[in-house]
C-alpha positions in Angstrom: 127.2 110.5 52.6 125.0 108.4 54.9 126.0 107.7 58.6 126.8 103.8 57.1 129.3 105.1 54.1 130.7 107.7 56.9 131.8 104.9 59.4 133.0 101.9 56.7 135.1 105.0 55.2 139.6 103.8 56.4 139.9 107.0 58.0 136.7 106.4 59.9 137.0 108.0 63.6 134.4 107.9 66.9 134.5 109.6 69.9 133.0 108.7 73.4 133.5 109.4 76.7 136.3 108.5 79.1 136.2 107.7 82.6 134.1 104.7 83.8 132.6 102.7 81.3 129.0 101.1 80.9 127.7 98.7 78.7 125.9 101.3 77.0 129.3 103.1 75.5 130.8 99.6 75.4 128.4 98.3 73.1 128.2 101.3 70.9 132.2 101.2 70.1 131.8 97.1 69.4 128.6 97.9 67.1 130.9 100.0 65.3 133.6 98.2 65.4 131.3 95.3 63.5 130.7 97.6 60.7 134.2 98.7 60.0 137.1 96.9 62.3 139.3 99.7 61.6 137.6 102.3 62.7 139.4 104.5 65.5 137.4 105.3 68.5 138.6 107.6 71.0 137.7 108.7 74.2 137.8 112.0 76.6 136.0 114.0 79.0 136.0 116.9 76.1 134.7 116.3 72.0 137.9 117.6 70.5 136.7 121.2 68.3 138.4 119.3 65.1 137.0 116.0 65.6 135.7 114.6 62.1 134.1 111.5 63.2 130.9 110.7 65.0 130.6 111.4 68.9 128.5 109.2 70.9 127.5 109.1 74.8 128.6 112.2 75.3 128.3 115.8 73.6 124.8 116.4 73.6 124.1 115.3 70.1 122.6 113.0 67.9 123.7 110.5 69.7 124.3 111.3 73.2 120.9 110.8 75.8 122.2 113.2 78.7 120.3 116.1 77.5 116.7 117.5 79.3 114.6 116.6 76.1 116.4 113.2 75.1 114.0 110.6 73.3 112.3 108.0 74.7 110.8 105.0 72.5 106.9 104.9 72.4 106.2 102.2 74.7 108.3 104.7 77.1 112.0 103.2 77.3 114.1 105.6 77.1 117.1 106.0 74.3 120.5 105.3 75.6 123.4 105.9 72.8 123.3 101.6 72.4 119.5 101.9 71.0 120.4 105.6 69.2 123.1 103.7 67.0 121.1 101.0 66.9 118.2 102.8 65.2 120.3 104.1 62.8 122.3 101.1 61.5 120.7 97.8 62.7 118.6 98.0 59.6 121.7 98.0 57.4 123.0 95.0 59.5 120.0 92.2 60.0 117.3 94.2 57.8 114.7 95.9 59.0 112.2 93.1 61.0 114.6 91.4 63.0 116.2 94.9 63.5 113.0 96.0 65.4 113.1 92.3 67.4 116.7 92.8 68.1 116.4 96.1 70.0 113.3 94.7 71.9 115.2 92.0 73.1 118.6 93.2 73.0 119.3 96.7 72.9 116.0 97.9 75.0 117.1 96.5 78.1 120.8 97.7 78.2 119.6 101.0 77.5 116.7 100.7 80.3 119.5 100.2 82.7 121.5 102.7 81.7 119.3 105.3 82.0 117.3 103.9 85.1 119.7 101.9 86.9 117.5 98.8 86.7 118.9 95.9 87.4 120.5 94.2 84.1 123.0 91.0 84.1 124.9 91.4 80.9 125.5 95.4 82.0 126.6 94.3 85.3 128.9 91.7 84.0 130.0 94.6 81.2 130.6 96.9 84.3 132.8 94.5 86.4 135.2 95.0 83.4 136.0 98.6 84.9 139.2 98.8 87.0 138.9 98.7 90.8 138.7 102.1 92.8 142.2 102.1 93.7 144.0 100.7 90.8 146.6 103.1 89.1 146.4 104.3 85.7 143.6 104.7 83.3 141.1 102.9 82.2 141.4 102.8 78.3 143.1 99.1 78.6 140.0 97.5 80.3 137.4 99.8 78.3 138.8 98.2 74.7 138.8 94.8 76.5 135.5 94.9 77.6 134.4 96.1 73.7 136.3 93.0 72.1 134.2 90.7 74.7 130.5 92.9 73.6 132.1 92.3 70.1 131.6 88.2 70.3 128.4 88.8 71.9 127.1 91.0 69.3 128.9 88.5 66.7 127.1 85.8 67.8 123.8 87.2 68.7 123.6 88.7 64.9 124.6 84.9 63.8 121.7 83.5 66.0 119.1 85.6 64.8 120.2 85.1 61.4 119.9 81.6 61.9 116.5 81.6 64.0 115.0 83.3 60.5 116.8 80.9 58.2 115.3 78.0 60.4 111.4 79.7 60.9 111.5 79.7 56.6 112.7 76.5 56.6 110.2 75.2 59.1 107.6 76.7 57.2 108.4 75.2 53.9 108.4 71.6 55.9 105.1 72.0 57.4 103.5 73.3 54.1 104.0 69.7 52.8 103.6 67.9 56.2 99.7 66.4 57.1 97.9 68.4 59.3 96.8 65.6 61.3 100.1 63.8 61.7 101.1 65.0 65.1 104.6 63.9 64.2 107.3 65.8 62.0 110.2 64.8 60.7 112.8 67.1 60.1 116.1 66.3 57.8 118.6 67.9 60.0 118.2 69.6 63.7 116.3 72.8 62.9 115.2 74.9 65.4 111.4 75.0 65.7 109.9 75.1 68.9 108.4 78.7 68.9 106.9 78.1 64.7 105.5 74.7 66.2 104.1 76.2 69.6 100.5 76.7 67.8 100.4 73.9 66.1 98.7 70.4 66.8 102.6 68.8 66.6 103.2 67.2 69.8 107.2 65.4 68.3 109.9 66.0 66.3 112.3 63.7 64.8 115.9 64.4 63.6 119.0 62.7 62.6 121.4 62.5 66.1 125.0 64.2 65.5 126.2 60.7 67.8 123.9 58.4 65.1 120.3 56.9 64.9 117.8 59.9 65.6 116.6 62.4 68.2 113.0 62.6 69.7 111.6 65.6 71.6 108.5 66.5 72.7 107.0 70.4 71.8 105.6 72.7 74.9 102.1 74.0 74.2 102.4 77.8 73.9 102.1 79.8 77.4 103.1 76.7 78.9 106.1 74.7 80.9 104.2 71.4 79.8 104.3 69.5 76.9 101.6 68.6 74.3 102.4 64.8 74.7 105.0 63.6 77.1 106.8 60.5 76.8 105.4 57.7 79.4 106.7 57.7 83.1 108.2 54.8 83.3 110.7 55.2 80.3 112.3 58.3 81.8 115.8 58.0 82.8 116.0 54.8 81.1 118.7 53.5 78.7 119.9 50.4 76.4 118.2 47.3 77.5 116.6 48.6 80.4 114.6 51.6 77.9 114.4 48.1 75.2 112.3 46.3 77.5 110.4 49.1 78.8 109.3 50.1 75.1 109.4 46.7 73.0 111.8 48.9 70.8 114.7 47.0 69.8 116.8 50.2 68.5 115.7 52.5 71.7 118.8 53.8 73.2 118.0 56.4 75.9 115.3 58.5 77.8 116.5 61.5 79.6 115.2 61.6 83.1 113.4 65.4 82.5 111.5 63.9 79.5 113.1 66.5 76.7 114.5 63.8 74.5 114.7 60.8 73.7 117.2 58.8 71.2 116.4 55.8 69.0 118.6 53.8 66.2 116.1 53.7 63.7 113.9 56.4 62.2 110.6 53.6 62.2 111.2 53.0 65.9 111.5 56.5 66.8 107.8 57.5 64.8 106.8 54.0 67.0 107.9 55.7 70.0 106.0 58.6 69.7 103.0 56.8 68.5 103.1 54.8 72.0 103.5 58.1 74.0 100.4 59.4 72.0 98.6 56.5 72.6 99.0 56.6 76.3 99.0 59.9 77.3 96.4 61.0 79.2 95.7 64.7 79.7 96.6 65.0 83.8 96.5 69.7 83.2 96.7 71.3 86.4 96.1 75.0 87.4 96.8 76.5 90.6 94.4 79.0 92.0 96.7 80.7 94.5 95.2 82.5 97.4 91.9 81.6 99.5 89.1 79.9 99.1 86.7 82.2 99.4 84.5 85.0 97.5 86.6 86.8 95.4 85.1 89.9 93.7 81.8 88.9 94.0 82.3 85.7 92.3 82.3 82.7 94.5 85.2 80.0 94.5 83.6 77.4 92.6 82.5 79.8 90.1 86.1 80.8 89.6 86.8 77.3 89.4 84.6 76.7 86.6 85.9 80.1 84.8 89.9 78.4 84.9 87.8 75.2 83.1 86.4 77.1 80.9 89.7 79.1 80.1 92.0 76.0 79.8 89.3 74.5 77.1 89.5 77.3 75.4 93.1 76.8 75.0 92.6 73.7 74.1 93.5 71.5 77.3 91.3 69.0 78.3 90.7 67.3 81.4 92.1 70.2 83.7 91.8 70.2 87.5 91.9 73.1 89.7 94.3 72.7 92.4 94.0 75.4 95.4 97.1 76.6 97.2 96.9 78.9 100.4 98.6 82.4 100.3 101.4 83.3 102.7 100.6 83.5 106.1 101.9 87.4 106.9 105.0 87.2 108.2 106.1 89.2 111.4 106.1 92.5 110.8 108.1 95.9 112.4 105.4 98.4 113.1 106.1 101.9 113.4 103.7 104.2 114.6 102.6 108.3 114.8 101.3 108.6 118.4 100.2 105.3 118.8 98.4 104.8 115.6 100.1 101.8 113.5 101.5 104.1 109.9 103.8 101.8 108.4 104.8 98.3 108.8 107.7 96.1 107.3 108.8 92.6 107.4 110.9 91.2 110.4 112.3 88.8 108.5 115.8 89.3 107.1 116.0 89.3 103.3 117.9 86.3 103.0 115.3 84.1 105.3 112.3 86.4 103.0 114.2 84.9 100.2 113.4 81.0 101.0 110.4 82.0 102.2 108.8 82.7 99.0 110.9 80.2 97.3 109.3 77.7 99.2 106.0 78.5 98.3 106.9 79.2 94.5 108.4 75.3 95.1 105.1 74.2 96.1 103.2 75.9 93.3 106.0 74.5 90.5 105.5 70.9 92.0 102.0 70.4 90.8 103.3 71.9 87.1 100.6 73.8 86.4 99.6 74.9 83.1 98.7 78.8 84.5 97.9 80.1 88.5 95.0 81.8 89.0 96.3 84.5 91.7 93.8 86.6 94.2 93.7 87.8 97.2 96.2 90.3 99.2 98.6 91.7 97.0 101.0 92.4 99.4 101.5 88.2 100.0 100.6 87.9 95.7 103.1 90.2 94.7 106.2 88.6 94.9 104.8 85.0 94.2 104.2 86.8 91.1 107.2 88.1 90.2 108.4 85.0 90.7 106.4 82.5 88.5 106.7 85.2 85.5 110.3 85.1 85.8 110.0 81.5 85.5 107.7 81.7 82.3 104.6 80.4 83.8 101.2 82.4 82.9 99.8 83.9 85.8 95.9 84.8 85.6 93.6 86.9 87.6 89.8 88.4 87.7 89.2 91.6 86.3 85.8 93.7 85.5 85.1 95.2 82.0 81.6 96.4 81.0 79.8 94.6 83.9 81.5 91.3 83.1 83.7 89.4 85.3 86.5 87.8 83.5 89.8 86.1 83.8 92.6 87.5 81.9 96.8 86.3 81.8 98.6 89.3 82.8 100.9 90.1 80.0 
């Protein structure tokens, strides 16, 4: 009997361990609880001698992860019993490709901070589900509570993938019969599509609104917080006759203010829209070269220049500038010292003031919208700027050296 017929079986039984909970062992139960509601799932500080069901997050075995010589995945994340279960059934459950995606996106890091402590929202917010220190009683109630709220997460993430495949296929079979050229694409019905359309040449899309007349908005090149066309200044934020005059469109209804949609009564007026956007837009790419102005790596400032030209043609943006932006000053720092000789060093500042200090700087570097940021210099004043911009999905370059060559290359 495989592990699959063993679980969906009415007398199906699980144990796990009692105590304190995590998202780990909360996630396991509502993953099995998906594949058979009925099954009983029990928990303990010992796996009872006589148990027949499976035993998870605790016991040492198949799948359990305290043991010396648990597994780690290949690219060195390490198995909690989520990504263990999830090895063994998500195949049954969204098929074997979006399986693989799910635990990369999903699974990998809940079970990353499980077994590392890093930091992780949804297992913090899962967590915060355990009683308080002092509260009386056990903690069974607010264990099965927190599984029933993982089981609408998983419920709907399953749905949403699902759905992201149905609409890549469907996407797929539109642009098959759509012209290359036509930098416009109509789609019968809201479909999601940004991510199929990223590499394409398709600057619009065009769908039927669920409030009437039809929905315009603009596709982000790939790598990028920018889009391949924007809609023209003046029109954002705009609305019934004010947006009618603005456009000569007699159907135009409104312009959001960020320049993410647009909304038109008629579908001839909304291609006319994007054809005027098209028409004007004018290619205004920025990318930041963050740091100073000065030799870096034995290649001098304007020759780096030239490289993030060079780069952004490559990618297919034309008319980019380079826009320099000076590092962080140092901040004050507290020096300690081994007879009298400076060892170690840390900043004065409190966290909270380090905090807007590099948010200030990140501001500055966001307001010019750049298409990438070239990033040299001290790494110690880099580092966090960094960390920063990736978390807000902006590529960040820098120079490295293979085989003689000087090169720029986005850090992954």
């Amino acid at each position: 009997m495989t592990l699959i017929e063993q679980l969906k079986q009415t007398s199906a039984c699980a144990f796990t361990h009692g105590g304190k909970f995590h998202a780990d062992d909360v996630f396991s139960s509502a993953l099995l609880l998906y594949l058979n509601p009925e099954i009983t799932i029990l928990r303990g500080n010992k796996v009872p001698e006589d148990l027949s069901g499976i035993v998870f997050d605790i016991g040492r075995g198949e799948f359990d992860h305290h043991q010396k010589d648990s597994r780690i995945r290949e690219n060195g994340i390490p198995y909690a019993a989520f990504g263990l279960l999830w090895e063994a059934l998500g195949a049954d459950i969204l098929g074997e490709e979006l399986a693989a995606k799910f635990d990369e996106d999903f699974v990998q890091p809940l079970d990353n901070n499980d077994n590392t402590g890093e930091k992780n929202e949804l297992a913090t917010l899962i967590g915060n589900f355990n009683p308080s220190w002092d509260a009386k009683g056990g903690s069974d109630d607010a264990f099965f509570q927190a599984v029933r709220v993982a089981g609408m997460i998983l419920e709907n993430k399953f749905e949403r993938y699902r759905g992201n495949e149905r609409a890549d296929k469907r996407v797929e079979e539109l642009l098959q019969k759509h012209d290359p050229t036509d930098r416009v694409l109509i789609l019968p019905e809201f479909i999601p599509c940004q991510k199929a359309l990223v590499e394409t040449d398709i600057a619009f899309v065009i769908f039927p609104s669920n409030r009437g007349g039809y929905c315009i908005q603009p596709q982000k090149r790939e790598y990028s917080m920018n889009y391949k066309c924007a809609f023209p200044e003046e029109w954002l934020g705009s609305e019934g006759e004010e947006l009618v005059r603005k456009t000569g469109l007699e159907s135009a209804i409104f312009c959001h203010k960020g320049g993410f949609l647009m909304t038109v009564g008629e579908q001839e007026e909304a291609v006319r829209a994007c054809e005027i956007a098209l028409e004007r837009y004018e290619e205004n790419a920025v990318i930041v070269r963050y740091g100073c102005d000065t030799e870096t790596d034995h290649v001098s400032a304007d020759a780096v220049d030239e490289m993030l030209k060079q780069v952004a043609k490559v990618r297919g943006i034309k008319g980019v500038r380079v826009q320099q932006v000076e590092a962080l000053t140092l901040p004050e720092l507290d020096i300690s010292d081994d007879n009298g000789k400076a060892v170690y060093a840390e900043v004065a500042m409190e966290k909270p003031e380090w905090k807007v200090y590099i948010k200030e700087k990140v501001k500055e570097i966001t307001g010019y919208k750049p298409e990438a940021v070239y990033v040299e210099g001290d790494i110690f004043a880099a580092y966090p700027i960094v960390r920063a911009l990736r978390k807000k999905h902006i590529p960040v370059l820098t120079m490295i050296e293979k085989d003689g060559n000087q090169m720029i290359t986005r850090i992954p």
